[in-house]
Phi, psi and omega in degrees: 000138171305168188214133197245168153200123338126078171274122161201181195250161175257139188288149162318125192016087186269282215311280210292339194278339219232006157309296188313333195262351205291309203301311180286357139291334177252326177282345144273310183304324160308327159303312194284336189316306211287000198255341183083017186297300208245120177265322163206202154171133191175159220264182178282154169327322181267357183065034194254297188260173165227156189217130171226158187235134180208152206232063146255158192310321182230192172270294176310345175293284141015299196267010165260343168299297221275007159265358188262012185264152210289331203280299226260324151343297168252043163060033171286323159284149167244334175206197173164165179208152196239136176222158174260146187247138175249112215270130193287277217227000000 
């Protein structure tokens, strides 16, 4: 199956913007974990981007996880791109 990854950015103080939305934002992503979708995804150290590795059938699949997820919904992601990646090692 292909393998995508999955960059965007976080809106200006996203740790605070995003407590409402967290618990239904980490309980999809535990879905795709338990589906076998999502192979990992967490943000960079400054909290500025996100990075995900996802094990789906297309790129639109892909790009429909991460828009139905609460974070890019209620605009805690501000953008993202999707590319498919092909893993050496």
């Amino acid at each position: 199956m292909p393998k995508y990854v999955m960059w965007g950015s976080y809106c200006e103080n996203a740790l605070e913007k995003r407590t409402p939305y967290r618990q239904d934002h980490l309980a999809g992503l535990t879905a795709q974990k338990e589906k076998g979708i999502l192979v990992t995804l967490g943000p960079t150290k400054d909290n500025t981007q996100v990075f995900g590795i996802y094990e789906a059938e297309t790129e639109a699949q892909v790009k429909e996880l991460v828009e139905s997820d609460p974070y890019w919904q209620n605009k805690i992601w501000t953008e993202y791109q999707v590319k498919e990646w092909i893993q050496v090692f």
